[in-house]
N, C-alpha and C positions, 0 to 999 in steps of 0.2 A: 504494500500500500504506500502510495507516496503522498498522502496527505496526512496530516492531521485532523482529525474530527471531533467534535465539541458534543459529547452524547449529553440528551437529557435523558435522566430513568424515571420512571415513571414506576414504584416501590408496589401499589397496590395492586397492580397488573402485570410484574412483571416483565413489563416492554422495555427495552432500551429502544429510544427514537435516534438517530442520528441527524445532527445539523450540517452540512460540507457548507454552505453558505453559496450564494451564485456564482463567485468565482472559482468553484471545485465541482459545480453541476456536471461540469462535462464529463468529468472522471466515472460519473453514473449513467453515461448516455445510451450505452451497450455491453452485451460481453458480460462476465462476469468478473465484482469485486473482494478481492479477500481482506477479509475486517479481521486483524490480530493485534495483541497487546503492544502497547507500546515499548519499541527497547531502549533501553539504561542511554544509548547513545543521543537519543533525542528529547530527554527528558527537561533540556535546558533551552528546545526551540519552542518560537511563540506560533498558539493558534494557528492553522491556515497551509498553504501549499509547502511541501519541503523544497528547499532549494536543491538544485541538481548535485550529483555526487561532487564531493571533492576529487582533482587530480592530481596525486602524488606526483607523478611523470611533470608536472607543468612547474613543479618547484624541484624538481632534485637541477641543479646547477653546471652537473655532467653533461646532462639532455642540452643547454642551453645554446650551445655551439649548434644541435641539429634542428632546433628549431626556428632559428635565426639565418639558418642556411639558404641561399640564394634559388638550390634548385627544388629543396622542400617547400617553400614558399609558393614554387612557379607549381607546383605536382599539388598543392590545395587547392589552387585555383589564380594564384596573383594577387597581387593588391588592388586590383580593383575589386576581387571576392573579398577580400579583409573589409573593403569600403564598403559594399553591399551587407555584407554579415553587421558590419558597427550599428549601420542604418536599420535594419530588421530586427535583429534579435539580443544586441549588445541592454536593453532594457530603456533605451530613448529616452537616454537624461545625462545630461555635460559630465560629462569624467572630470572638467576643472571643476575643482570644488574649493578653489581660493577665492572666488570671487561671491557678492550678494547679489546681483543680480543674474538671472538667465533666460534668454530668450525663448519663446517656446517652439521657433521651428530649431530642428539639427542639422548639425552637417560635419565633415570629415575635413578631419586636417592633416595634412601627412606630416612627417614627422620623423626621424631616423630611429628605428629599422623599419617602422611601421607605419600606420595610422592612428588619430585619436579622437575619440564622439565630443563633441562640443555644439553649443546654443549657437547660434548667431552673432551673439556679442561676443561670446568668449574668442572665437574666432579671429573675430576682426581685434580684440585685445591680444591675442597671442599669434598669431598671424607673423612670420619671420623670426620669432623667438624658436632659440636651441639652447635647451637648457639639460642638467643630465635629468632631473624629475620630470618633463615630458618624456626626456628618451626612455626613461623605467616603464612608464605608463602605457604608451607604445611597441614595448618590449612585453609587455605581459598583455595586451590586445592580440599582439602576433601569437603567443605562446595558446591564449586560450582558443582563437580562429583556429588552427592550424591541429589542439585537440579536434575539438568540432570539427571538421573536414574531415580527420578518421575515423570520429563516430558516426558520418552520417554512410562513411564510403563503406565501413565495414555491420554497419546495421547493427550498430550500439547501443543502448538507451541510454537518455543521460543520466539515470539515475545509478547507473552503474561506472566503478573506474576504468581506465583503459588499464591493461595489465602489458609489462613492457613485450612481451610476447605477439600481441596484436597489434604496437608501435611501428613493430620490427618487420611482422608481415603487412601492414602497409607499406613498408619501407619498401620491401620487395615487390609487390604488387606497382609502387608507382616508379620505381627504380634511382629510388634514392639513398642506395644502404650505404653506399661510399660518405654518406654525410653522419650516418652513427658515428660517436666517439669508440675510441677500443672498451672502454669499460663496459659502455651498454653492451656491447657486442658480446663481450665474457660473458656476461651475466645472464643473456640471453641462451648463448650455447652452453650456458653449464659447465663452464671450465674453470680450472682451480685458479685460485690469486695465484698470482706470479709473486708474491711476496712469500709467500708459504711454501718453503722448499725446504728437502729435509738434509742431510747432509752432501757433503760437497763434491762426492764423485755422481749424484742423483742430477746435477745439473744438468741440463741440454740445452743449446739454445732454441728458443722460444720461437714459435711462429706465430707473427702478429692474430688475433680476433679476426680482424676487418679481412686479411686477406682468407680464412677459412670460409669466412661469410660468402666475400665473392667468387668463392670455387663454389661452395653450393649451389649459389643460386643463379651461376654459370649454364646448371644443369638444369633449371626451374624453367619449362616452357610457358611464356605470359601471353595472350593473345596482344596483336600490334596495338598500336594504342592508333584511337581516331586520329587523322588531319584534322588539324586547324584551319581556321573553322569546321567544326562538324559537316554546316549546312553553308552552302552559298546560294542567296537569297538574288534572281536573277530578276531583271525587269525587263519586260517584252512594252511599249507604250504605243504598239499596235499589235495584239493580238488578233490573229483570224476572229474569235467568237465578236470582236469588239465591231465586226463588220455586218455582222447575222442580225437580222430584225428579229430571230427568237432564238439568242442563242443557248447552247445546252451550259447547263456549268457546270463546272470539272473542280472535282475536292480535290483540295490537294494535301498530298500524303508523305511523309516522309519519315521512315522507321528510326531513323539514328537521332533526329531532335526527339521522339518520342521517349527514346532511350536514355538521352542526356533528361531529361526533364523526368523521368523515374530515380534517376539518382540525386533528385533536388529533395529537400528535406519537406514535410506535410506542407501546406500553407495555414495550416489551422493548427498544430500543434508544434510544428516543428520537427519533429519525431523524424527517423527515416520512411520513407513513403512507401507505396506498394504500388501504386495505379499512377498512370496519366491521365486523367479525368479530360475528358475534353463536354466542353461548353452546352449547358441545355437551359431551353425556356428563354432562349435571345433570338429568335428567328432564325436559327442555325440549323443547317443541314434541313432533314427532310423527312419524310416516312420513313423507317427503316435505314436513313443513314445519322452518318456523324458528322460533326461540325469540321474543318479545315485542323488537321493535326498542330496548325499554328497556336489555335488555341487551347492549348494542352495545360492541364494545372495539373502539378505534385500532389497530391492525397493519399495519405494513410488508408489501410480496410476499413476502417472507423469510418471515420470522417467521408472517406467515397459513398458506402451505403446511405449514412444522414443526409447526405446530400441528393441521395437520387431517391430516398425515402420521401420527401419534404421540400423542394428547392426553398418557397420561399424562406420558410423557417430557420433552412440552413443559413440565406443571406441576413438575416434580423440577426443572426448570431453572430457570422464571421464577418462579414460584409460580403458585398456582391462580387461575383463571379469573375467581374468585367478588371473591377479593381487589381485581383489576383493574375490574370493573365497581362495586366499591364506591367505588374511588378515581374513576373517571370522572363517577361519579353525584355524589359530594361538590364535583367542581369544577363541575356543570354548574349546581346548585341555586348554587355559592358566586359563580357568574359572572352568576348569573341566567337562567342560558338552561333554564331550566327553574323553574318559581314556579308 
């Protein structure tokens, strides 16, 4: 259970009633919930949503070389994805917090190694300023983006840690294991400290971590990774149909944007997704077909059913449909996977 619940009992009856309050409605939308005692660990958080797992990985200081790494960074998505991630899901409220006022729209400031969320004003006050306390701020934007990018590529929940074993086969998966430090790499393959030798005819010379690493995964076959851009978005500004007094129209489909936009995280929860949801109840598509693959939104099983259960309802909830394929379209073109 990842919330906390506020029971009232009711003594004469025997009923526990549970309150989740509307901000934890959704956690009861479907499926089923398991209600267990609270453990000793959380005994000191207040009422309401547990915040996402802590990640030991994002503080051990060893890691901190591959996190900050040039080609781990580009294999999360870039820093335009960092920009996008700040702007969605960073919690939409100024990371400066020296300042008493703040503006209520946001926006991204970059900042060495990374980006940083700030209001309006803070911006244009911090705007050319390189200081090392932006760069920490920055530096742990990058650190926690670049978690998130594993959990969503490896279909992690947040309420679970990354374990440095699923780091590492990310690392592999996006072919960035030459940026692990030797230590994770030990620790990873299970190999004894080099500090721990027993006497002195036992010695051998040592063969680095990193180079076992990439003999193994020398042998690992990965499938090729897309071209960039995924999709090239071509314009015709005389098509034949544009000449037909009735012409037929032609949906247009393409599997690999479908594919990228199932690895984009829910739009409604965040969660890693299941479905490309494409668009309904907008005058889209037709009897028996579907709307232009362009309009494809990330959704969870959850969240895809609720929404084809209910549209309106879904929208009073999450907002409209149109909203979400605007933002998806904004990151695709700012990611490149669309040019």
């Amino acid at each position: 259970m990842r919330a906390l619940l506020q029971p009232v009992i009711v003594r004469e009856l025997g009923v526990v009633l549970l309150k989740p309050g509307s901000e934890l409605m959704s956690l009861f939308g479907g499926g089923r919930v398991l209600i267990e005692r609270q453990p000793e660990s959380m005994a000191n958080l207040e009422t309401g949503r547990v915040p996402d797992a802590r990640q030991p990985l994002g503080d051990d200081t060893a890691l901190r070389s591959f996190f900050l790494n040039d080609k781990v960074i580009h294999a999360a998505g870039g820093i335009s994805g960092l920009d996008y991630w700040l702007l969605r899901y960073a919690g939409g409220r100024c990371q400066y917090e020296h300042s008493d006022y703040h503006y209520h729209e946001m926006t991204v400031m970059h900042h060495e190694p990374g980006s940083i969320l700030l209001c309006g004003y803070c911006d244009n006050l911090l705007r050319g300023q390189h200081t090392e306390a932006l760069a920490s701020l920055a530096r742990q934007n990058v650190i926690s983006w670049v978690l998130n990018s594993i959990r969503v590529a490896l279909s992690i929940d947040n309420a679970r840690e990354i374990s440095l074993a699923e780091l590492s086969w990310w690392a592999v998966r996006y072919g960035v294991t030459d940026a692990l430090p030797e230590s994770a790499v030990r620790n990873a393959l299970r190999l004894p400290d080099e500090g721990k030798i027993g006497r002195e005819s036992d010695i051998t010379p040592s063969v680095p971590a990193t180079s076992i690493l990439a003999e193994k995964v020398s042998k690992v076959t990965l499938p090729e990774p897309l071209p960039k851009p995924i999709v090239g978005v071509l314009v015709d500004p005389e098509p034949p149909q544009s000449f037909m007094r009735r012409p037929k129209r032609l949906r247009w489909q393409c599997r690999e944007y479908l594919a990228w936009v199932k690895t984009q995280p829910c739009e409604c929860c965040h969660q890693p997704s299941d479905d490309p949801h494409h668009l309904i109840g907008w005058g889209q598509g037709g009897m028996g077909t579907k709307a232009h693959d362009i309009f494809a939104i990330p959704l969870c099983r959850k969240h895809h059913t609720e929404l084809h259960n209910d549209r309106l309802a879904f929208e009073r909830k999450y907002g409209s449909q149109l909203e979400m394929i605007i933002k998806v379209l904004d990151r695709a073109y700012a990611l490149g996977v669309l040019a």
